[in-house]
C-alpha positions as CSV (number, residue, x, y, z in Angstrom):
1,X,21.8,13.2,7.0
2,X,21.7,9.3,6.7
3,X,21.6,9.3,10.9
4,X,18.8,11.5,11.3
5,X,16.9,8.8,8.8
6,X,18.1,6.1,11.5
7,X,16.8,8.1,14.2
8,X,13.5,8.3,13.0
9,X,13.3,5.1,11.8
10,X,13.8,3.6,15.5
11,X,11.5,6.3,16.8
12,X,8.6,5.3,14.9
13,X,9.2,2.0,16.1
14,X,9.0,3.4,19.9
15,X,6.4,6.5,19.4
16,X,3.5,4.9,17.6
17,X,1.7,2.5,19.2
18,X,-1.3,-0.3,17.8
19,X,-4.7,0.9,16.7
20,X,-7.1,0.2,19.5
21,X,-10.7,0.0,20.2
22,X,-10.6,3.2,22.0
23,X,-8.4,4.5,19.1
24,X,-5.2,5.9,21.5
25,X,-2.8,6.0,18.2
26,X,-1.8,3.9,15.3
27,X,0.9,1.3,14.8
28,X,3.0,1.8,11.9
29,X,3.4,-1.4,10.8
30,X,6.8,-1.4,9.0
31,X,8.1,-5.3,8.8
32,X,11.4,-6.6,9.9
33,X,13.8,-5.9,12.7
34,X,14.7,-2.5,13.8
35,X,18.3,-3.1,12.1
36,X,16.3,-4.5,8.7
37,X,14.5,-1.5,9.0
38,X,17.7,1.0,9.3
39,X,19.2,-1.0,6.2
40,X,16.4,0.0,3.7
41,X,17.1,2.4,1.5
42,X,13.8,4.3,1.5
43,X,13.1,6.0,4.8
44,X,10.0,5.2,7.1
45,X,7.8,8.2,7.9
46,X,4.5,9.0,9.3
47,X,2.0,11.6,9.2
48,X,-0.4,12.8,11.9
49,X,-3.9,13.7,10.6
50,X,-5.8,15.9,12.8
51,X,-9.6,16.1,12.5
52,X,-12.4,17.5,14.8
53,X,-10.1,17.1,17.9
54,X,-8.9,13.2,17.2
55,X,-6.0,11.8,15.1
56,X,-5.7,9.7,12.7
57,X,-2.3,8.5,10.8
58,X,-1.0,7.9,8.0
59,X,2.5,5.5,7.6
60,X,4.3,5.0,4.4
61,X,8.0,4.4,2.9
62,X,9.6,7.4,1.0
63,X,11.5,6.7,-1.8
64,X,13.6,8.7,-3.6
65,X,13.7,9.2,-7.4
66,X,17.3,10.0,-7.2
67,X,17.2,12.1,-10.5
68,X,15.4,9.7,-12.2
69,X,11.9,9.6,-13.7
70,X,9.5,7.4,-11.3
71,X,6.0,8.2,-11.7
72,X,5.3,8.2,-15.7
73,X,8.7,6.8,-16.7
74,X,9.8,3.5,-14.5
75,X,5.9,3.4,-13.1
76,X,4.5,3.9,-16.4
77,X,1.0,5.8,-16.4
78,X,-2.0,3.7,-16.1
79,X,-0.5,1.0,-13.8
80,X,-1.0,0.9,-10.1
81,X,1.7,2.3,-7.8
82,X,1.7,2.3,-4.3
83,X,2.2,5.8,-3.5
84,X,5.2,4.7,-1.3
85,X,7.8,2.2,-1.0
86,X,7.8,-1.5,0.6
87,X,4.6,-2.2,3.0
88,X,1.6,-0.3,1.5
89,X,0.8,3.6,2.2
90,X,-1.7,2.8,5.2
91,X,-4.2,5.2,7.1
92,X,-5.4,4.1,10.2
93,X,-8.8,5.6,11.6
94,X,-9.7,5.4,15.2
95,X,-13.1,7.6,13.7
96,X,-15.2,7.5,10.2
97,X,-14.1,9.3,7.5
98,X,-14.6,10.4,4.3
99,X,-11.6,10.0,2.2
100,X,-12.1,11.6,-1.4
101,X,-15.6,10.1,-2.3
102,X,-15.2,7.0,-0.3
103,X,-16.5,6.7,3.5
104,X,-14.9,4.7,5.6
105,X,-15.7,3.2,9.5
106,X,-13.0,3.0,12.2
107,X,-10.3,0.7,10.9
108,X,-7.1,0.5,8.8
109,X,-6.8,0.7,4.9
110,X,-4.4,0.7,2.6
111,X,-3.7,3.8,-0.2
112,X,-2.7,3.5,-3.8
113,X,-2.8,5.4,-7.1
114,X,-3.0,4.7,-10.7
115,X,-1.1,7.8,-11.8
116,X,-1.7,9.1,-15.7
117,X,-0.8,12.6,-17.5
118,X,-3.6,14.5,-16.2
119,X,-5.6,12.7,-13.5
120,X,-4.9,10.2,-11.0
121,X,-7.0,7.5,-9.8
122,X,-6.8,7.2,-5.7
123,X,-7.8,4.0,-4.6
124,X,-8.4,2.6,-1.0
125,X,-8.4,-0.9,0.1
126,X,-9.2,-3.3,3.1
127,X,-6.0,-4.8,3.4
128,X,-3.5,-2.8,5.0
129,X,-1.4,-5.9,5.1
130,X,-0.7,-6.4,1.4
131,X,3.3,-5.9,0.1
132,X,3.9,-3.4,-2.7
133,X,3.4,-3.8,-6.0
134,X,1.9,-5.6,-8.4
135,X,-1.5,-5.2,-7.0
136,X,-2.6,-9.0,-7.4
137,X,-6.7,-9.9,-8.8
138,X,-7.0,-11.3,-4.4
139,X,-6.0,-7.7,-3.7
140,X,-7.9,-5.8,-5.7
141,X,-10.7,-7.5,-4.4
142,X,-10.2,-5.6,-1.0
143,X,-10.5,-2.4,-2.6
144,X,-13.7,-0.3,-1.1
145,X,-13.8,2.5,-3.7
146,X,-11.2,5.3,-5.6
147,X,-11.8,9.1,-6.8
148,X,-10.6,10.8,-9.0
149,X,-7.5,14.0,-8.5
150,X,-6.0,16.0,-10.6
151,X,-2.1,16.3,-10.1
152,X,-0.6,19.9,-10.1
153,X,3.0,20.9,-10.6
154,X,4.9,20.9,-7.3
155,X,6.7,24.6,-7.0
156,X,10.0,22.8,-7.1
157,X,11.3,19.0,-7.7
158,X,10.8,16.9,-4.5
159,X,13.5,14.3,-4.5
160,X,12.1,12.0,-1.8
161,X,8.6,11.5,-1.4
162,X,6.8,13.3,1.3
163,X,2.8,13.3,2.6
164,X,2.1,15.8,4.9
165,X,-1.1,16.7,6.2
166,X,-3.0,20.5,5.5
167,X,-5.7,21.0,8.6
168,X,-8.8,22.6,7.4
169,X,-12.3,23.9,8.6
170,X,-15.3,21.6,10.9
171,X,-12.8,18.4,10.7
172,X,-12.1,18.2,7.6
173,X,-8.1,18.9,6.0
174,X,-6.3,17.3,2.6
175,X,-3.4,14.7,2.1
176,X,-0.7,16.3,0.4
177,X,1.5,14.2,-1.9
178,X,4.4,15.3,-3.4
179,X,7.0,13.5,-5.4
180,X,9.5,14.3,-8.0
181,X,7.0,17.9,-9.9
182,X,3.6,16.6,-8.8
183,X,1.5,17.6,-6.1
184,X,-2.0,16.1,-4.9
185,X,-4.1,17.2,-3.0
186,X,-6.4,14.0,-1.1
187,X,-9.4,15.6,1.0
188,X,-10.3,14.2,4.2
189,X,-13.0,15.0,6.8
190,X,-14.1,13.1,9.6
191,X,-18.1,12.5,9.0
């Protein structure tokens, strides 16, 4: 299983390519060479978001809780988490969008939560270049707005976090977190 994680850690490296003017993909941009990048213990992944007949990505690190408790026990509640692991969760729009209550322009812009008990704060920020946690008073300067979701119980325990990406009607879909028993749901539409 381990390989496979290899594998798609050097594909990313080869399949996505930089955010452009004429928006022809995004770049993942995961730092460190490719062997640096196999080493890490948390997997690189990538999720395609398809609105209105353009794509946009998003590119994160997915940790695993291992049977531990992250979110609400070694992230306590009420403290900014990254939603991922090493370089920030990053969405990269070659179009505007509307990402919970916040629009956005063409560009690239970094995710993050402040988790508690029963809502979580979704943030979005200018700087897609920022490391991990904690969230510094220069980088919290960059953020652009946040909205409000309510997490929901995942149907079973996801071990390693996943996004994936739910298309819906007129270019518009929802972000789908999941991670250890929670489940958001981010919507997105292209405006």
């Amino acid at each position: 299983m381990r390989t496979s994680h290899f594998a798609c850690i050097a594909l990313l490296g080869v399949l996505c390519s930089p955010l452009s003017a004429q928006g022809q993909g995004a770049v993942c941009q995961f730092r460190g060479t490719a062997d640096a990048l196999r080493e890490r213990p948390s997997p690189l992944d990538s999720v395609v978001v398809d609105l209105g007949g353009e794509s946009a990505k998003l590119c994160y690190g997915r940790p695993s809780a291992e049977g531990r408790v992250m979110v609400g026990g070694e992230h306590p509640f009420g403290t900014p988490w990254e939603m991922g692991a090493n370089e920030p969760t990053t969405l990269h729009l070659p179009f505007p969008a509307r990402v919970g209550s916040v629009d956005l322009g063409p560009g690239s812009y970094s995710l993050y939560a402040i988790p508690g008990a029963g809502e979580w704060t979704i943030v979005v920020n200018g700087n897609p270049a920022r490391w991990g946690v904690p969230l510094s008073a220069d980088v919290r300067a960059a953020d652009l707005g946040s909205f409000s979701v309510a997490p929901r119980q995942s149907r079973e325990r996801v071990e390693t976090l996943t996004f994936s990406f739910q298309p819906g009607e007129q270019g518009a879909g929802t972000l789908v977190y999941e991670w250890e028993g929670v489940r958001l749901s981010i919507p997105v539409e292209r405006r």
